[in-house]
C-alpha positions as CSV (number, residue, x, y, z in Angstrom):
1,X,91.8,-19.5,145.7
2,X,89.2,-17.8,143.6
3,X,86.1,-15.0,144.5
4,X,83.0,-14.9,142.0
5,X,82.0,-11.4,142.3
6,X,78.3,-10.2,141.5
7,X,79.1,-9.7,137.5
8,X,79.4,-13.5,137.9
9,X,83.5,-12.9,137.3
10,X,86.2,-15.1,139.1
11,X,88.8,-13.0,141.1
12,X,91.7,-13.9,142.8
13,X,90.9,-13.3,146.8
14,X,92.8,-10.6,147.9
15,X,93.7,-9.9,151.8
16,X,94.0,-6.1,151.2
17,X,91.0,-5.8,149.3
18,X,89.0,-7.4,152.3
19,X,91.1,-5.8,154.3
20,X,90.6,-2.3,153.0
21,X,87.0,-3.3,152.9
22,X,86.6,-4.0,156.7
23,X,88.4,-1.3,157.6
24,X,86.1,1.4,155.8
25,X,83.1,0.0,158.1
26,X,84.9,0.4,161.3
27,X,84.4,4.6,161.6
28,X,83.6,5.3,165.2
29,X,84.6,1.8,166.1
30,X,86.9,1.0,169.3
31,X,90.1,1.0,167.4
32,X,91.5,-0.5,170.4
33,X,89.6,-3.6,170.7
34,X,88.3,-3.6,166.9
35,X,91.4,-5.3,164.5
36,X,90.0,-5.6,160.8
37,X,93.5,-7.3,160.0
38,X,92.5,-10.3,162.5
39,X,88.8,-10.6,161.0
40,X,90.2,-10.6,157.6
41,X,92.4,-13.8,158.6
42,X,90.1,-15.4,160.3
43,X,87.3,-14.7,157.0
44,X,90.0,-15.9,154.8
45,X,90.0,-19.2,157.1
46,X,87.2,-20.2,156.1
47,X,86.6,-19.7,152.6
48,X,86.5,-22.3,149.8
49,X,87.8,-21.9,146.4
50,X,84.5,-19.8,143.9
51,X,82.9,-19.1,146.9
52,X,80.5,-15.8,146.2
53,X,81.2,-12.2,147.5
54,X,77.8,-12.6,149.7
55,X,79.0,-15.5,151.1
56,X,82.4,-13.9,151.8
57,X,80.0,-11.0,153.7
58,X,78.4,-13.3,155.5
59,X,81.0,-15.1,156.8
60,X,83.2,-12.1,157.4
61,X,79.8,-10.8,159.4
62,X,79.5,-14.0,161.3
63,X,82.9,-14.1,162.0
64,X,82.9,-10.8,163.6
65,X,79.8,-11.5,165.7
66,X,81.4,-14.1,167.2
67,X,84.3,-11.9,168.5
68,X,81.1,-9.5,170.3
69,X,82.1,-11.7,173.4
70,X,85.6,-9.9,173.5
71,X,83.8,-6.1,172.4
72,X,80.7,-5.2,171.6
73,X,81.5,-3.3,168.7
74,X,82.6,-6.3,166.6
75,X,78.7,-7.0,167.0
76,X,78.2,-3.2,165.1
77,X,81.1,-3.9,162.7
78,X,79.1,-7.4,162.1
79,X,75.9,-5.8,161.1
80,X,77.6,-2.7,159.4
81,X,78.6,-5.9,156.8
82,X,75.5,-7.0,156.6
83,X,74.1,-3.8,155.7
84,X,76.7,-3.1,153.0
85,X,75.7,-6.4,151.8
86,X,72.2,-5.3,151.7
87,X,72.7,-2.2,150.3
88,X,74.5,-3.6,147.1
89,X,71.6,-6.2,146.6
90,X,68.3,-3.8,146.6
91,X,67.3,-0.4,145.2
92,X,68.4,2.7,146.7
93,X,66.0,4.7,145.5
94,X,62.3,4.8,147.6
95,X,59.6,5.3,145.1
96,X,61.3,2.5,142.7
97,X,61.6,-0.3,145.7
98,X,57.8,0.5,146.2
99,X,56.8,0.3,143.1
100,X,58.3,-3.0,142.9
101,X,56.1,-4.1,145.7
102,X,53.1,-3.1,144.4
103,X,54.3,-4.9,141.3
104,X,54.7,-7.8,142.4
105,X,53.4,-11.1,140.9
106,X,52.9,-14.2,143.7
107,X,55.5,-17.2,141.6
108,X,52.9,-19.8,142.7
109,X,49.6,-18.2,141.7
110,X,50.9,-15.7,139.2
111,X,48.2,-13.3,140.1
112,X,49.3,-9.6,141.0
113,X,50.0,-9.8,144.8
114,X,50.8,-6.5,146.0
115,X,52.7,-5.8,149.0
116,X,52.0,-2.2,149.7
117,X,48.3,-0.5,149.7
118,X,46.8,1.5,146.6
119,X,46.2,4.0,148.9
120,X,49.9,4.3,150.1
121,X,51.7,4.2,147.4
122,X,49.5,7.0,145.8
123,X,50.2,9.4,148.5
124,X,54.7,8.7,148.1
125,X,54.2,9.1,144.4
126,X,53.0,12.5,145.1
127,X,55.3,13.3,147.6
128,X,58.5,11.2,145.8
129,X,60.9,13.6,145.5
130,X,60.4,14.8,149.6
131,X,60.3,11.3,150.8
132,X,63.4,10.0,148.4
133,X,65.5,12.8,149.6
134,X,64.7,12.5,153.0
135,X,65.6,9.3,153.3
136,X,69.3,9.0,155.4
137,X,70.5,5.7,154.9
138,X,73.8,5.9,156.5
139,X,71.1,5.2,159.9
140,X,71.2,1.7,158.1
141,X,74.8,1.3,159.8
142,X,73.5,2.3,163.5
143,X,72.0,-1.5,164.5
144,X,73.9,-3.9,166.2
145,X,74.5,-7.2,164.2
146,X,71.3,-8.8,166.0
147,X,68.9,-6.1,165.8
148,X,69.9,-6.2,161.9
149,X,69.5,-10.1,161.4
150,X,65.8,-9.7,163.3
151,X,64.9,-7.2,160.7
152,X,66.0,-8.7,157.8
153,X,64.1,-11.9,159.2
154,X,60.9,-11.1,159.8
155,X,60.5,-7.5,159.1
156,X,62.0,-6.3,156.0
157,X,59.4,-7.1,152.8
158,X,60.7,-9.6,150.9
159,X,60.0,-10.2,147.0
160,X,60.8,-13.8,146.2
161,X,61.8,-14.7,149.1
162,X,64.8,-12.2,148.7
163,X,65.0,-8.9,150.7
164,X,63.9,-6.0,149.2
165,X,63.6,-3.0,151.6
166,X,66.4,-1.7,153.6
167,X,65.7,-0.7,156.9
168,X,65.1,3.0,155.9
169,X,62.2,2.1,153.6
170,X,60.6,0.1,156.5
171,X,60.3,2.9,158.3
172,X,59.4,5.3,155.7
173,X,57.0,3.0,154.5
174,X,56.0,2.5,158.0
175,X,55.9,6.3,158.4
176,X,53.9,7.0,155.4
177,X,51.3,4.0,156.3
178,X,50.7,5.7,160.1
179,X,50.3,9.5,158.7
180,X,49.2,9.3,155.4
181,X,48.6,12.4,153.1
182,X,50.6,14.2,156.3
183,X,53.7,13.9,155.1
184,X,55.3,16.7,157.5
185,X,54.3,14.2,160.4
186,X,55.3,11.5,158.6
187,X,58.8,12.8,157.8
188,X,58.7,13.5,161.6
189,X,58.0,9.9,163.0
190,X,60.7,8.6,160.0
191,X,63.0,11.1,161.5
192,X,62.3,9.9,165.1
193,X,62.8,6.2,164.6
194,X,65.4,6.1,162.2
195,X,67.3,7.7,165.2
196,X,66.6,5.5,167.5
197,X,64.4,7.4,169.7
198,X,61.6,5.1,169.9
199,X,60.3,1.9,167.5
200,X,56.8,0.8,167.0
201,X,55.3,-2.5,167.7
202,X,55.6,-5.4,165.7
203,X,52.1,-5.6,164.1
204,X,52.8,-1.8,162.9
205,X,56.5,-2.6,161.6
206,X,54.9,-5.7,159.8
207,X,51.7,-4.3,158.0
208,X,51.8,-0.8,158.1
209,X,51.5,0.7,154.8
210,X,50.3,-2.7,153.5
211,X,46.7,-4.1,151.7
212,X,46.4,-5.5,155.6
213,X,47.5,-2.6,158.2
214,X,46.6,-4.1,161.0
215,X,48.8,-2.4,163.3
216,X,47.4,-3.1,166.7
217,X,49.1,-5.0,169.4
218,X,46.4,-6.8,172.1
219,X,43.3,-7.7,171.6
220,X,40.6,-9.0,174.4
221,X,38.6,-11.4,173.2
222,X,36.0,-13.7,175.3
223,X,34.2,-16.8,173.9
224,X,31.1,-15.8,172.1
225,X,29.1,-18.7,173.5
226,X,29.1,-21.8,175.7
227,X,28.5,-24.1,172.6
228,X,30.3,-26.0,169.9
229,X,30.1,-23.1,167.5
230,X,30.5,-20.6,169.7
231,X,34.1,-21.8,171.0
232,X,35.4,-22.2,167.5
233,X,34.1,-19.1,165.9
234,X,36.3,-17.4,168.6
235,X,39.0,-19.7,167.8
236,X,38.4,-18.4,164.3
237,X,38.7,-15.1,165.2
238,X,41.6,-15.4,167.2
239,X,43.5,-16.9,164.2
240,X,42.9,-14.4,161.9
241,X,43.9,-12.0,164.2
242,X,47.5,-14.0,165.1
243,X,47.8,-14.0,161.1
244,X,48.0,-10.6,161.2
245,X,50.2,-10.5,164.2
246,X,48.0,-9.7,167.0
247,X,48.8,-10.4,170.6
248,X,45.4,-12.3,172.4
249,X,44.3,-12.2,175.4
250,X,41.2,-15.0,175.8
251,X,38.6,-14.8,178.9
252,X,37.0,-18.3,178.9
253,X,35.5,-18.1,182.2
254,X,32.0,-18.8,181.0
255,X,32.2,-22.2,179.2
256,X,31.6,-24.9,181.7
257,X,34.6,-26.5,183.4
């Protein structure tokens, strides 16, 4: 059975070099519970002759999420795959990943569509060589296979509908977005989230740093009017707001029952 690697080259699949693979993402794993020889077999189960090494990640990640039920580490070892996956398929470097997104041309349009603020990605130009180097991105390998899948879902900015932030430049760009030309703060709240200590809210996550950074949560709203367009302007509103990720909260206690 045969492996096309990224270069587009057939390999032979190899148990030790998956294997040796799965066993360099297991540091600080239960080595009691955690047995990269079983996960290896159990990958190798299910693989089909010219199958790709990203799908040989992904299975070997979904495999070892579905052994979190026996530890809950196989659910870190799951994501750390994922990650290394992620990591071989984007940009490591900041600055270049955001330049990409503020490159970026929309495929159906073909009209310049960026994805991060003029504003934004003036102030990490200046600052490129404090915010690249700041940037830890073995913190990457600290989510759980779950919290990793949500990201790379709905969070992580995507350029044709492929990933192209890690989880580090989310938060930078995040950071950045919040703080602006204050980098020291901004280097600070990177710091503080990459670590765990605290996240921020989904609107912020989503469009913070963005040409839209709306990053507030609720809004309370009440209908402008008890009349035909009074009801759907507020319905108007109320969508353009959910576009943007807003929670709503809608007092209609005025129109008649």
């Amino acid at each position: 059975m045969q492996v096309v690697n990224r270069k587009g080259e057939k390999e032979d699949v190899r148990f030790d070099a998956i294997l040796e693979k799965l066993s360099s993402l297991t540091d600080g794993l239960d080595p009691n519970w955690i047995d990269p020889a079983h996960l290896t077999k159990l990958t190798i189960e299910g693989l089909y002759d010219g199958v790709s090494t990203r799908e040989l990640d992904q299975l070997a990640a979904e495999t070892a999420a579905s052994l979190a039920s026996h530890h809950p580490d196989y659910s870190r070892l799951a994501a750390r795959i994922c990650v290394d996956d992620l990591h071989r398929s984007t940009k490591e470097v900041f600055t270049d990943v955001v330049t990409d997104l503020r490159e970026y041309i929309d495929p159906e349009s073909k009209k310049h569509a960026p994805l991060i603020s003029e504003e934004v990605y003036g102030i990490i130009m200046e600052n490129a060589e404090v915010l690249n180097n700041h940037i830890d991105y073995n913190r990457d390998y600290n989510y759980d296979y779950f919290g990793f899948k949500t990201l790379e879902r709905s969070y992580l900015l995507k350029l044709n509908g492929e990933v192209a932030e890690r989880p580090q430049h989310m938060l930078m760009r995040v950071s950045v977005g919040i703080h602006h030309g204050d980098i020291e703060k901004a280097l600070k709240t990177y710091d503080l989230m990459s670590q765990g200590y605290f996240t921020h809210a989904t609107p912020t996550l989503f469009n913070s740093g963005t040409p839209t950074p709306q990053m507030s949560s609720c809004f309370l709203l009440t209908m402008q009017d008890d009349s035909l367009v009074g009801i759907y302007d507020t319905l108007k509103q109320c969508a353009l707001i959910s576009k943007s990720a807003g929670g709503i909260g809608l007092s209609i206690h005025h129109i008649r029952s």
